[in-house]
Every structure is written in structure tokens, then in C-alpha cells.
C-alpha positions as CSV (number, residue, x, y, z in Angstrom):
1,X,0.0,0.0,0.0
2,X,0.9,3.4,-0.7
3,X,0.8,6.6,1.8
4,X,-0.7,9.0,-0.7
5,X,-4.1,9.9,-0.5
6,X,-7.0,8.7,-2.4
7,X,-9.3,11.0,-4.2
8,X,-12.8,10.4,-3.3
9,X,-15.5,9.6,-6.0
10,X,-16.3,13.1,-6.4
11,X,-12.8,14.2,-7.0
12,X,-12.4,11.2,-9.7
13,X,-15.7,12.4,-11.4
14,X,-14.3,15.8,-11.5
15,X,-11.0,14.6,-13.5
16,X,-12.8,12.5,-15.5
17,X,-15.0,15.4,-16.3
18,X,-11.8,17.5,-16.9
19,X,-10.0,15.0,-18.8
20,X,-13.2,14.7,-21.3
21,X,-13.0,18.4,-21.8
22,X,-9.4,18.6,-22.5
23,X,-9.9,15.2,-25.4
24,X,-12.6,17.4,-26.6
25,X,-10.8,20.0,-27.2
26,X,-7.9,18.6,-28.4
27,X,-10.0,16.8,-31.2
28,X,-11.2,20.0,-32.2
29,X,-8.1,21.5,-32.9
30,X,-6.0,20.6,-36.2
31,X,-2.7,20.0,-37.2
32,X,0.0,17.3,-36.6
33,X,0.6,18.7,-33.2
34,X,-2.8,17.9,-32.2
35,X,-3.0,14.3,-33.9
36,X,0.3,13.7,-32.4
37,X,-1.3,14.3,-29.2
38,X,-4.4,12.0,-29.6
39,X,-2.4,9.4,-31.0
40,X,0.0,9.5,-27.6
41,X,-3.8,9.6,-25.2
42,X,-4.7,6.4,-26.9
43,X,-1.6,4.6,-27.2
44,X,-1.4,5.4,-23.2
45,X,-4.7,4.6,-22.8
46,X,-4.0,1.3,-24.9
47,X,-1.0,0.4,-22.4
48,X,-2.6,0.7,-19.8
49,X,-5.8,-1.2,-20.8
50,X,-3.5,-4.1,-20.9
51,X,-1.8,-3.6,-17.9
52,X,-5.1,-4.0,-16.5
53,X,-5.7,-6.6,-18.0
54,X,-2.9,-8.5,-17.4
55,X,-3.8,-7.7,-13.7
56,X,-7.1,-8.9,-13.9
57,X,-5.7,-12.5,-15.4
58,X,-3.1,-12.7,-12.8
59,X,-6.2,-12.1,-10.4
60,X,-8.3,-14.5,-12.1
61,X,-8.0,-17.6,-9.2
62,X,-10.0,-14.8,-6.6
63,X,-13.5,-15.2,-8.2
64,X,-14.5,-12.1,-5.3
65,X,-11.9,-10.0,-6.5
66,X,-12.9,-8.8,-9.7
67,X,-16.9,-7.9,-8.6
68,X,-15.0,-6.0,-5.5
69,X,-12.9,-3.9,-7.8
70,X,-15.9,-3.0,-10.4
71,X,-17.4,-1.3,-6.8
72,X,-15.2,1.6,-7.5
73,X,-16.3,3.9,-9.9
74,X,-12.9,4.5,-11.6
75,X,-12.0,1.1,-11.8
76,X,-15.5,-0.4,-13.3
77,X,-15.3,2.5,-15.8
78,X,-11.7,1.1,-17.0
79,X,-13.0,-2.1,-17.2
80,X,-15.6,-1.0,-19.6
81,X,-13.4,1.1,-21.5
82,X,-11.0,-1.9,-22.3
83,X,-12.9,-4.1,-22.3
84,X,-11.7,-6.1,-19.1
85,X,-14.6,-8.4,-17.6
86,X,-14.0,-8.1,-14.2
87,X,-18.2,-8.1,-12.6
88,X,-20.7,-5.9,-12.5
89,X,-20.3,-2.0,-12.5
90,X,-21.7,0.4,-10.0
91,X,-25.6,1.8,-10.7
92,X,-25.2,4.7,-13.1
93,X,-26.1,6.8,-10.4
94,X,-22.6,6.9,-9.1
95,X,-21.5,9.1,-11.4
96,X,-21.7,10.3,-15.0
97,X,-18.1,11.8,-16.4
98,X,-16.5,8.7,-18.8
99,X,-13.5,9.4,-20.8
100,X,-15.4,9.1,-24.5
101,X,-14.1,6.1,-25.8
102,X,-14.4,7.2,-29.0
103,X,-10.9,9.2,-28.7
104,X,-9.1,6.2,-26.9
105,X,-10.2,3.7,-29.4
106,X,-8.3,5.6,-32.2
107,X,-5.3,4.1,-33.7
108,X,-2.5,5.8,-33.9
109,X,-0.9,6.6,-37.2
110,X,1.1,3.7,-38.6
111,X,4.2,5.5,-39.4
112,X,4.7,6.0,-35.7
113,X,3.3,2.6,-34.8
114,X,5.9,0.3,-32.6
115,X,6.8,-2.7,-35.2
């Protein structure tokens, strides 16, 4: 376990909120610069969906842990965002800001693809 603090559900809603303002603004604005930029969110995004994933394979002989982990807000909405079956999400009342998928599921251009 780490020291640092956690952010509390409404502090996570408000970066996710945040972090869908800054993708939509960023897919708004043209030029290399900007597709560069995209390109770098979803490859991130990519890496990390696997990570997770990875994770969640590794956690696979704890049939309690994955329903546990789709409790928090953050987590389930990573899950659904790769992809990742780990249980059932929270009730959509817990909160409403997702990162638009749209943006992560781009692919970035192949002449800066990893071979």
C-alpha cells in the first residue's frame, strides 16, 4: 500500500469530467501537433488497458476480486473502457463523467506505430 491519498469519487468524477473536456478540445483543434497528441492519449490509454488486464488475469483464481474492484467507480469505468470483464459495474447513479471512448479507441498513425 501506498501513503498518498486517495481521491474520493467526487474528485475522480471531476477529473474524469476534466480529462473529457481537455480530449474534446484537443479533437477540435487541427494539425500534426494535435494528432500527435491523440495518437500519444490512446496509445497510453492502450497500455494501460493491458496492464489492467494483465492484472485482472493474474487475479483470475480470486473469483471475489474482480466484482470487488468493479465497486469503485474508476476502476469499473476502466474495465468497460477496455474491455476487461471483471463483474458488474456500479448503478449509473454513481456518477456520470467517462472518458469518450471514441478518442481512446483511435489508432494511432502507422508511421509512428511500434513494429
Amino acid at each position: 500500500m501506498t501513503d498518498r491519498p486517495r481521491l474520493d469519487e467526487r474528485a475522480v468524477a471531476g477529473h474524469l469530467e476534466l480529462l473529457e473536456e481537455l480530449l474534446s478540445e484537443l479533437e477540435t483543434t487541427s494539425g500534426p501537433t494535435a494528432e500527435l497528441a491523440l495518437d500519444a492519449v490512446a496509445t497510453l490509454a492502450g497500455v494501460y488497458g493491458e496492464a489492467l488486464a494483465r492484472v485482472m488475469d493474474r487475479a483470475a483464481s480470486y473469483p471475489e476480486l474482480g466484482p470487488a474492484l468493479a465497486e469503485d467507480l474508476l476502476l469499473a469505468h476502466l474495465f468497460v473502457l477496455h474491455g476487461v470483464p471483471a463483474g458488474q459495474p456500479p448503478a449509473s447513479g454513481q456518477g456520470s463523467a467517462f472518458i469518450p471512448l471514441d478518442t481512446l479507441a483511435r489508432r494511432p498513425a502507422t508511421s509512428r506505430a511500434a513494429p
